[in-house]
C-alpha positions, 0 to 999 in steps of 0.5 A: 683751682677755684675756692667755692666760697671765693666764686660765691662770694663774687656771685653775690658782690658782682654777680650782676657784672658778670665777675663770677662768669669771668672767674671761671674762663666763660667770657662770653657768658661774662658778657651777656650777663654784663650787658643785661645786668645780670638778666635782669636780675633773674640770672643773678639770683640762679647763680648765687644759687648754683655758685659752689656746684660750677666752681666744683664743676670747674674744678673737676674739668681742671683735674681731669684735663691734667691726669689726661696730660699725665696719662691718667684715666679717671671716671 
């Protein structure tokens, strides 16, 4: 799982790399963020914005996809 802070935190230090894309398995996204320098910095400041949600995000689809090993349904 993924620390919303943590994820906030590279959103802002290295946001403009790409890190925060990275953290959460989306490399393709890591790489065009990378390329344009954070979309030209406009990309940069929505995913401060939204840095906590995807890192909740991030976390539910994890906790599904394990119950769903174990055979657990949730909704």
């Amino acid at each position: 799982l993924k620390d919303p802070t943590n994820l906030l935190l590279f959103s802002i230090l290295l946001g403009c790399l790409g890190v925060d894309r990275f953290v959460l398995g989306q490399t393709g996204l890591g790489v065009l963020k990378l390329l344009t320098c954070g979309g030209c910095y406009i990309w940069w400041i929505i995913d401060m914005v939204n840095a906590q949600d995807r890192a909740r995000q991030y976390n539910y689809k994890k906790l599904q996809e394990v119950l769903m090993m174990q055979g657990i349904t949730i909704y």
